[in-house]
C-alpha positions as CSV (number, residue, x, y, z in Angstrom):
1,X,-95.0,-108.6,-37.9
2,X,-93.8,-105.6,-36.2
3,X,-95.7,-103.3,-38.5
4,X,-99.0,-105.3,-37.5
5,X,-98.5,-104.7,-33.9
6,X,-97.4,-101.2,-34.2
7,X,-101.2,-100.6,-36.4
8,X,-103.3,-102.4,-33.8
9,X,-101.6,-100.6,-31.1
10,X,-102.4,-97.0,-33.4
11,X,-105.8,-98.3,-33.9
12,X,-106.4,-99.2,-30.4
13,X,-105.1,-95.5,-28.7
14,X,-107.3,-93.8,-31.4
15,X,-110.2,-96.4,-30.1
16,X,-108.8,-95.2,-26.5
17,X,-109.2,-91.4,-27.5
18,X,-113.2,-91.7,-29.1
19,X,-111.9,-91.0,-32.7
20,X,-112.6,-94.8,-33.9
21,X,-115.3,-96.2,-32.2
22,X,-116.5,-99.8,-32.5
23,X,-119.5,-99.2,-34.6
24,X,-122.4,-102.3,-34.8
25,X,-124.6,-100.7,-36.9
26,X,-126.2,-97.8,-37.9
27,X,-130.0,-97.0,-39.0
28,X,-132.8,-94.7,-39.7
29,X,-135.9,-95.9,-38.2
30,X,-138.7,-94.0,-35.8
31,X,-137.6,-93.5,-32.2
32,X,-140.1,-96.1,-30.4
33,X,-139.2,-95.6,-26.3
34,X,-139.7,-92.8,-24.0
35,X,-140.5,-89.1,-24.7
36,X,-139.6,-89.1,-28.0
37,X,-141.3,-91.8,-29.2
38,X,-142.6,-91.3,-32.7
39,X,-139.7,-89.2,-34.1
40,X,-137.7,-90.2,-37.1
41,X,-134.2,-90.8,-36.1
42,X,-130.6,-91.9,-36.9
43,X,-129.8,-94.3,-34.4
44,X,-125.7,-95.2,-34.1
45,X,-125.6,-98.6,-32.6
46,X,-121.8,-98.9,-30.6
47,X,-120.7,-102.3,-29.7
48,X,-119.2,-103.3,-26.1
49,X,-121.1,-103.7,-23.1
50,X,-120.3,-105.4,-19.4
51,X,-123.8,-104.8,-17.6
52,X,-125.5,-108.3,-18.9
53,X,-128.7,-107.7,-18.6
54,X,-130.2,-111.4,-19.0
55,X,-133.0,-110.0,-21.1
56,X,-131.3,-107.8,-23.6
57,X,-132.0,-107.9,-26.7
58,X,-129.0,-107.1,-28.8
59,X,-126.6,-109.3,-26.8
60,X,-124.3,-109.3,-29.8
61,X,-123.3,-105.8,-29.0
62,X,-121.7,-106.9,-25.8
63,X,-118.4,-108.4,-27.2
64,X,-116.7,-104.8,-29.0
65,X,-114.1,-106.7,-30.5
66,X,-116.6,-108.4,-33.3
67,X,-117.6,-104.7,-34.2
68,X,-114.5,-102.3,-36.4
69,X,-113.4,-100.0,-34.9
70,X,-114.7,-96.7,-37.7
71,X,-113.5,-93.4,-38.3
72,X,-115.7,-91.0,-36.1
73,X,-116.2,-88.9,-39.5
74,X,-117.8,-91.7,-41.7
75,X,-120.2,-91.9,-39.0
76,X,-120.9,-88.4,-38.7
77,X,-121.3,-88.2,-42.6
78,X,-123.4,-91.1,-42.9
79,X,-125.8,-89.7,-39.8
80,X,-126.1,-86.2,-41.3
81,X,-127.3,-87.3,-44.9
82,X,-130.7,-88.9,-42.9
83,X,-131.9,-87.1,-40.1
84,X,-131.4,-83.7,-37.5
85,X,-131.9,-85.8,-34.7
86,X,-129.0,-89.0,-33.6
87,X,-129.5,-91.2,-30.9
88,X,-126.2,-93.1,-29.6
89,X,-127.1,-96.3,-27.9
90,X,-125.5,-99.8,-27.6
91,X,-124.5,-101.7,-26.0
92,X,-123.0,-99.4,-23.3
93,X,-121.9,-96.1,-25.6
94,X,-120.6,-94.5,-22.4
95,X,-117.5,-96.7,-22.2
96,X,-116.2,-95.2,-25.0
97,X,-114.9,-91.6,-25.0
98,X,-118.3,-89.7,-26.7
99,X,-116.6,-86.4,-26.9
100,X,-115.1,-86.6,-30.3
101,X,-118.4,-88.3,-31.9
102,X,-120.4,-85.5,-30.6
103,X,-118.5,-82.4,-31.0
104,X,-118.6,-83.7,-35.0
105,X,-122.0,-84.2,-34.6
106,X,-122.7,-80.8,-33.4
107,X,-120.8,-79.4,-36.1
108,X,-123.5,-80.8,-38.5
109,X,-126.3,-78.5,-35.8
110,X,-127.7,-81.8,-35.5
111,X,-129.6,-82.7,-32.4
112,X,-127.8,-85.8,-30.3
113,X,-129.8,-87.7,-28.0
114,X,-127.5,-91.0,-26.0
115,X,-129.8,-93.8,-24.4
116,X,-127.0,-95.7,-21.5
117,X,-127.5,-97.4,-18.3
118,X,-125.1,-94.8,-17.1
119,X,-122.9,-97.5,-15.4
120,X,-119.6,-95.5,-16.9
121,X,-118.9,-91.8,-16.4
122,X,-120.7,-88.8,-18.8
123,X,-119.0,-88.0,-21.6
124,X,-120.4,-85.6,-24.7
125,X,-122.4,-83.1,-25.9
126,X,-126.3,-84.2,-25.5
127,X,-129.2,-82.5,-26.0
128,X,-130.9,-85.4,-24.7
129,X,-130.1,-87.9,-22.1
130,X,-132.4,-91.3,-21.7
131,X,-130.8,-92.9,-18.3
132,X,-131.6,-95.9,-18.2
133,X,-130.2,-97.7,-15.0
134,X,-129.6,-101.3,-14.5
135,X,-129.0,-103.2,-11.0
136,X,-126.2,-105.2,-11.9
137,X,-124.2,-102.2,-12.4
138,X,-125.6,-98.8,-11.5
139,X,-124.8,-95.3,-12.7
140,X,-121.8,-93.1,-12.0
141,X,-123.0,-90.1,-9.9
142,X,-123.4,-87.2,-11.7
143,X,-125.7,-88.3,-14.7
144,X,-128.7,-88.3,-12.5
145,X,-127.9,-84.5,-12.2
146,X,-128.0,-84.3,-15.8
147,X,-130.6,-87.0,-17.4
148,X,-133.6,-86.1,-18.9
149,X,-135.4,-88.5,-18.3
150,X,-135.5,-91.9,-16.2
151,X,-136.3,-95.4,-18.0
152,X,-136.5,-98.1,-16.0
153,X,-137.5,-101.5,-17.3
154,X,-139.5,-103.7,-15.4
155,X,-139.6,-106.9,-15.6
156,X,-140.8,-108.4,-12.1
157,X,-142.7,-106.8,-9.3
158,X,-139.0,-105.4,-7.4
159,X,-138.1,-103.7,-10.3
160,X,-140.8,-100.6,-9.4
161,X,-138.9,-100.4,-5.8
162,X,-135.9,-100.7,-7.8
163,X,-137.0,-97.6,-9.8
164,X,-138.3,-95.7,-6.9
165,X,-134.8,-95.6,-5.4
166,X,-133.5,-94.7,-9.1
167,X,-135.7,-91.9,-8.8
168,X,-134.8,-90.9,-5.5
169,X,-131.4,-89.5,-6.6
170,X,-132.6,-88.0,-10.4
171,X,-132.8,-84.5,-11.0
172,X,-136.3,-82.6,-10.4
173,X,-136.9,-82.3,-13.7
174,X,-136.3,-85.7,-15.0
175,X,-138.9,-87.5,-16.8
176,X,-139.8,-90.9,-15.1
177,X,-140.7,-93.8,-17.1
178,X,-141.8,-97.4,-16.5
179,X,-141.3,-100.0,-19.8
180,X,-141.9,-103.9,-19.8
181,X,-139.5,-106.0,-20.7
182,X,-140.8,-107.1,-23.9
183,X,-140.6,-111.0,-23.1
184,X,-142.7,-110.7,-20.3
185,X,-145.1,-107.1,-21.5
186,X,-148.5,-109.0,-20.8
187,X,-147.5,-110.2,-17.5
188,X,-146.2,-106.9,-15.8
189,X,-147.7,-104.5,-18.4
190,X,-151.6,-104.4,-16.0
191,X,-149.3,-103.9,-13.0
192,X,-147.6,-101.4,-14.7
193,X,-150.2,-99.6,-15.6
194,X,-152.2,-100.2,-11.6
195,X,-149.0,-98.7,-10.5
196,X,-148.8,-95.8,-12.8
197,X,-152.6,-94.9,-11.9
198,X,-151.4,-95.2,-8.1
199,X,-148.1,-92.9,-8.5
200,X,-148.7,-90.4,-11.2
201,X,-145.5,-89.0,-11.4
202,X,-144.5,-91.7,-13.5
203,X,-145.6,-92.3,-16.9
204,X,-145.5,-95.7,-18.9
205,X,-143.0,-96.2,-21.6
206,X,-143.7,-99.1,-24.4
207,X,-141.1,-100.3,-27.1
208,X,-144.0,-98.8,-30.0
209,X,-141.4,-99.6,-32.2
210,X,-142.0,-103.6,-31.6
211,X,-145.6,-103.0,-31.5
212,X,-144.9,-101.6,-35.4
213,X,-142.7,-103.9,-36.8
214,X,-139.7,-101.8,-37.3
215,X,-136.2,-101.8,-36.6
């Protein structure tokens, strides 16, 4: 008995410290969303998530505890046999210590990519950061600084003044993005696309993947 408790207590510092991280699932499928939409990729799904977004479509990765907790280095081995370019996503990947994962992944010289709502503090190594904020829990300062670019999903009309303030406090540089919820795409996609014409700076975004067929 005592043994038991001592391992889940091990299991759950090295869980604490990124080196086990409660892994969902893990896939090689084209990247479908945003700028790099149409490039093979390894995606690394991690479980555990506390935004609830109502719409989400992989709300089984919200409870971490139905996910095992895996050695960072199985992941990294399994990643590097497919592809030179990882995206992390979730769930919320950012709860989780990603500085471990990504420093392994480097090692590999492979190029990591993280798609989060931002709604925890940065951690990692990223050559590419998709933020993609969410109003029932918005992100921690400085990833606005440091995201690439800005994906906001829309899926009613205050969700583009919603993004407009997102916007406000991203970095220069950072590549803004409107996407439809998927449910609702050929309701708001037209307004979308109106609003896009209106305020060029913004570009639309569609889940190509769906559109496809593929994971």
């Amino acid at each position: 008995m005592v043994k038991n408790e001592v391992s889940a207590h091990e299991v759950s510092e090295l869980v604490d410290q990124g080196l086990l991280l409660p892994l969902m699932e893990e896939f090689y499928t084209i990247q479908g969303e945003g700028f790099h939409k149409g490039t093979a990729a390894y995606f690394i799904r991690i479980g555990g998530c506390d935004v609830g977004c109502h719409w989400c479509d992989v709300k089984e990765s919200w409870n971490a505890e139905t996910h095992p907790p895996t050695e960072i280095y199985k992941i990294v081995e399994n990643a590097a046999k497919y592809s030179d370019t990882i995206v992390v996503t979730g769930g919320e990947p950012l709860m989780w210590d990603m500085q471990p994962l990504t420093e392994a992944l480097k090692a590999k010289n492979l190029n990591i990519h993280i798609e989060t709502s931002g709604a925890y503090p940065l951690t990692g190594i990223w050559d590419w950061i998709c933020l993609s904020p969410k109003k029932n829990k918005l992100p921690e300062g400085r990833i606005y600084d440091e995201a690439h670019e800005l994906k906001v999903i829309v899926y009613n009309k205050h969700d583009l003044i919603f993004a407009e303030q997102e916007a406000a406090k991203s970095n220069k540089n950072c590549i803004l993005y409107l996407q439809p919820e998927w449910s609702v795409r050929d309701k708001v996609t037209p307004m979308i696309v109106d609003y896009v014409m209106a305020n060029p700076k913004w570009k639309v975004s569609l889940q190509t993947h769906k559109y496809l067929n593929i994971p």
